[in-house]
N, C-alpha and C positions, 0 to 999 in steps of 0.2 A: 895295918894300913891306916893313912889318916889322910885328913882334911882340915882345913886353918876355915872356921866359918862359912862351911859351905853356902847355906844359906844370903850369907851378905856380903861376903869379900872375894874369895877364891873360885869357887864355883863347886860342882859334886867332882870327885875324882871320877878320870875317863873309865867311860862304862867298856873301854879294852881289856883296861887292869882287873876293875871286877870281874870281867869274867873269867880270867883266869883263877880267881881264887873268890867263886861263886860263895860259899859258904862262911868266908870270912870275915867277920864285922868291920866296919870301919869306924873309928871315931874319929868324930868333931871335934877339933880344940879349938880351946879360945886364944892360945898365944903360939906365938911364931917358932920357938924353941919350941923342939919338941921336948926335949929332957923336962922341963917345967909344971910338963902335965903329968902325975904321979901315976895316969892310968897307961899311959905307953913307957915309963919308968917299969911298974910292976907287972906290964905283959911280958917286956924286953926280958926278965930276970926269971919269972916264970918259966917260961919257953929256956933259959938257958942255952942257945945257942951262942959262939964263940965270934960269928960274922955274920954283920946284917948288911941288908942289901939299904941303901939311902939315898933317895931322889925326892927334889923339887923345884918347885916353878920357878926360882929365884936362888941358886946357890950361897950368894952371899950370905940371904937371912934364911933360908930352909934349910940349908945343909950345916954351913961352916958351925952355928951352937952342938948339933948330936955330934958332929963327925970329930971334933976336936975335944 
């Protein structure tokens, strides 16, 4: 799970989601692509799952960089 600058742009992600996956870290990125940021690159590969689930605030620039 992530966040684009919680602190100064986007907000914290809803505390709905966290709770369903209470124990899960979130990190803060600094850029809008997620792929960009090598720590959700080497969870994604780590984890080795084949389909990830991908939501955000703005599809154009949260989704369309990972999804494509």
């Amino acid at each position: 799970m992530t966040t684009v600058a919680e602190k100064s742009f986007s907000g914290p992600l809803f505390a709905e989601i966290k709770a369903v996956f209470p124990s899960h870290p979130v990190i803060d990125r600094t850029t809008m692509n997620t792929w960009e940021d090598p720590r959700i690159t080497d969870e994604v590969n780590r984890i080795g799952k084949s389909r990830l689930v991908i939501c955000g605030l703005w599809t154009s620039v949260c989704i369309v960089g990972p999804a494509l």
